[in-house]
DOVORO-993203 format. One record per residue: x, y, z of N, C-alpha, C in turn. Coordinates in steps of 0.2 Angstrom, whole numbers, plus 2048, in hexadecimal, padded with zeros to 3 digits. Example, Ala and Ser with C-alpha at 12.3 -4.5 7.8 and 13.67 -1.06 7.14 Angstrom:
<atoms>
[[842; 7E4; 827]; [83E; 7EA; 827]; [842; 7F0; 827]] [[840; 7F5; 823]; [844; 7FB; 824]; [840; 800; 827]] 
</atoms>
This chain:
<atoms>
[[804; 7FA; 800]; [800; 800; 800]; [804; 806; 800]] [[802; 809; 7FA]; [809; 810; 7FB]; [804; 817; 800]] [[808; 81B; 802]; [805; 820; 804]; [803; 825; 804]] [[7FF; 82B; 803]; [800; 830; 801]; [803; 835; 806]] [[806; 839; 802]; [80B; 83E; 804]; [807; 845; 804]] [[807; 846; 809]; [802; 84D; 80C]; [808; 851; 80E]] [[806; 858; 80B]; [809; 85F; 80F]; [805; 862; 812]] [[80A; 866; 817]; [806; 86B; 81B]; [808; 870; 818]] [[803; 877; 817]; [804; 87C; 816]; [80B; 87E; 816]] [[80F; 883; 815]; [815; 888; 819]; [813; 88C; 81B]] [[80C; 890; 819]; [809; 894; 81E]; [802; 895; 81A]] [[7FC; 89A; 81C]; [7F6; 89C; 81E]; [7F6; 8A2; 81B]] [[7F0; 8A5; 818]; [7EE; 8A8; 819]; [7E7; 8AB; 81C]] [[7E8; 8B0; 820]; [7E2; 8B3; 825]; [7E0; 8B7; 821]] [[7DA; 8B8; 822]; [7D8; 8C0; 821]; [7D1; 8BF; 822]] [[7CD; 8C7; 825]; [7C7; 8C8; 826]; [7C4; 8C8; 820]] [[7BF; 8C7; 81E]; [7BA; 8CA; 819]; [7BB; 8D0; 817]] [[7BB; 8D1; 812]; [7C0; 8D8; 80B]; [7C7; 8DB; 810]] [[7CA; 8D7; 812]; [7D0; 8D9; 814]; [7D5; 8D8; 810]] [[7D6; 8D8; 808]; [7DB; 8D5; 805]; [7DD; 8CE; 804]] [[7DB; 8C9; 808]; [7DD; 8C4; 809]; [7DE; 8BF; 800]] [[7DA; 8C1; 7FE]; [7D9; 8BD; 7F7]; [7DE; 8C0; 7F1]] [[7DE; 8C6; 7F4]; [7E1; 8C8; 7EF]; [7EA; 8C7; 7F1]] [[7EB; 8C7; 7F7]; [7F3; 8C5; 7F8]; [7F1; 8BE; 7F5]] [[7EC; 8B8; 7F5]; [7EE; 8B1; 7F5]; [7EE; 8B3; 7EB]] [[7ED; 8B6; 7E9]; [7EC; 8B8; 7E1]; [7F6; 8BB; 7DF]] [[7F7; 8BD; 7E3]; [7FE; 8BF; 7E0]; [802; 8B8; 7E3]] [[800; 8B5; 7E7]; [804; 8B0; 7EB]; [803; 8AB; 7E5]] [[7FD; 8AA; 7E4]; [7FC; 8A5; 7DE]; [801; 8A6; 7D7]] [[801; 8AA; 7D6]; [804; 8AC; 7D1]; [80D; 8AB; 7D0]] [[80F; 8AB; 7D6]; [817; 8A9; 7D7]; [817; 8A2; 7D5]] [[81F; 8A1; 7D0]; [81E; 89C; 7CE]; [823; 895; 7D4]] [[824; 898; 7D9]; [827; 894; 7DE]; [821; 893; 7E5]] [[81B; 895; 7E5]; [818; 895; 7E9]; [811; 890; 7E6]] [[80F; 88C; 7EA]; [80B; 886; 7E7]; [803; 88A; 7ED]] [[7FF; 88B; 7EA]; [7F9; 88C; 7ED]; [7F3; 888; 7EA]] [[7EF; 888; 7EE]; [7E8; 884; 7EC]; [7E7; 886; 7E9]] [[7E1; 882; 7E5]; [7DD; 886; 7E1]; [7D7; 88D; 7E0]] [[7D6; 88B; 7E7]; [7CF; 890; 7E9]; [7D3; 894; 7F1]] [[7D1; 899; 7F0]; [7D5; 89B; 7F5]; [7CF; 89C; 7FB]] [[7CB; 899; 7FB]; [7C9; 898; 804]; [7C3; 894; 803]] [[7C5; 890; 807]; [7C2; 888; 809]; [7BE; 889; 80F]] [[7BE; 890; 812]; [7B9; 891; 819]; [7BC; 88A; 81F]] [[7C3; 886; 81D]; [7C2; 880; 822]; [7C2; 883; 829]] [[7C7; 887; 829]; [7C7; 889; 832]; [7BF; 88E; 836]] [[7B9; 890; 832]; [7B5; 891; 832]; [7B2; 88E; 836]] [[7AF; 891; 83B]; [7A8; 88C; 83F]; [7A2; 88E; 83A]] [[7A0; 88A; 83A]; [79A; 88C; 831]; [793; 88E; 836]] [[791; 88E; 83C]; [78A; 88E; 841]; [78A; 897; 843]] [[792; 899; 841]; [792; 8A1; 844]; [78F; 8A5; 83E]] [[790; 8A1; 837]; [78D; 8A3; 830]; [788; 8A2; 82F]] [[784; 89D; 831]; [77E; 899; 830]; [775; 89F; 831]] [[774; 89F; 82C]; [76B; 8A3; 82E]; [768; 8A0; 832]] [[76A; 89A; 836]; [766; 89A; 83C]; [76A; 898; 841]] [[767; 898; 847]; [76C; 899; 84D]; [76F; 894; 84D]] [[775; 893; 854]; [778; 88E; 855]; [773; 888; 859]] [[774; 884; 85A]; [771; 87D; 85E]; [773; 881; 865]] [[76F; 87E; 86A]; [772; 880; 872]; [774; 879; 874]] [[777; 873; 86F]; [77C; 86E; 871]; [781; 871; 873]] [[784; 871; 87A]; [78C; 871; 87B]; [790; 86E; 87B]] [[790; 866; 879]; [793; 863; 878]; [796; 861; 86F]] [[793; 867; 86A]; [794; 868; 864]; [79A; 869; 863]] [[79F; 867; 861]; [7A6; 869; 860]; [7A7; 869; 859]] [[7A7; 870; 857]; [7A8; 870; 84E]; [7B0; 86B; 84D]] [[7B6; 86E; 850]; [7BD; 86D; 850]; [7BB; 864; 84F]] [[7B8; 861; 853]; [7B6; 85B; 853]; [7B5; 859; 84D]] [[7B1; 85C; 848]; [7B0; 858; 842]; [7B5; 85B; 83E]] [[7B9; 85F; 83E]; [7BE; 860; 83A]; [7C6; 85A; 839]] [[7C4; 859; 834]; [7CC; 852; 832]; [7CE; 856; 82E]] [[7D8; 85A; 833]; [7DC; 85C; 830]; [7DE; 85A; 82A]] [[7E0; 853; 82C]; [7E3; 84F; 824]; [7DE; 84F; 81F]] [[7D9; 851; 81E]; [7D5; 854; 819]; [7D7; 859; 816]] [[7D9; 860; 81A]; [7DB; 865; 81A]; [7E0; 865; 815]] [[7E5; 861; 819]; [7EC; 85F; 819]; [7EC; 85A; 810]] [[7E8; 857; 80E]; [7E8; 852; 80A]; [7E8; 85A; 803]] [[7E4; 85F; 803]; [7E5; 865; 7FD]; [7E9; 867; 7FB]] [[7F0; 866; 7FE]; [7F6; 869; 7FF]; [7FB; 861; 7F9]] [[7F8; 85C; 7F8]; [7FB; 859; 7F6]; [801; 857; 7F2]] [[7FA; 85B; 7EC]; [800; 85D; 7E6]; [804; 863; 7E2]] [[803; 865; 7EA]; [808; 86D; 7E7]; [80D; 86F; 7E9]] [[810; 872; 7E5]; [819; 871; 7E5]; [81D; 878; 7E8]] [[824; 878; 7EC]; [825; 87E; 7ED]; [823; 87E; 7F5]] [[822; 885; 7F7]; [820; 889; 7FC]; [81A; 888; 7FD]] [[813; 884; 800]; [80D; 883; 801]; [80B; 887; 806]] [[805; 88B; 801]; [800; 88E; 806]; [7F8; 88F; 804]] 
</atoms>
C-alpha cells in the first residue's frame, strides 16, 4: 500500500472580509515559486452556525473543532509545489 504524501501549508492567509486578503492570495498565486490552492477560501477554519440565518442550537456539547479532520485540510496542499499556502 503506497502512501500519500500530504503538506502542510508554510503559511496562511487571514483576513477579515474586504480586508485585501484575496487580493494578496492573487499576487501570491501568481509567483511562480509559490504553490497556492485553487480557490482562495475554503471558510475551513470557520464556525459555519456564527454565519447561519438561524440561530445556533443551545447544545453545549456541540464542538464544531470536533467535526473538523485536519488531514482533509491538509490532503489540498498535495499537489503543489514550492512554498505552500
Amino acid at each position: 500500500m503506497t502512501s500519500l504524501v500530504m503538506n502542510e501549508p508554510d503559511f496562511l492567509i487571514i483576513g477579515e472580509r474586504r480586508s485585501g486578503s484575496t487580493t494578496l492570495y492573487e499576487i501570491l498565486k501568481g509567483h511562480p515559486e509559490i504553490g497556492m490552492l485553487s480557490q482562495s477560501d475554503y471558510d475551513f477554519f470557520i464556525e459555519k452556525e456564527l454565519f447561519a440565518a438561524h440561530q445556533p442550537t443551545a447544545n453545549p456539547s456541540y464542538d464544531w473543532d470536533g467535526n473538523i479532520d485536519i488531514q482533509d485540510y491538509f490532503r489540498l496542499f498535495t499537489d503543489l509545489k514550492g512554498v505552500t499556502g
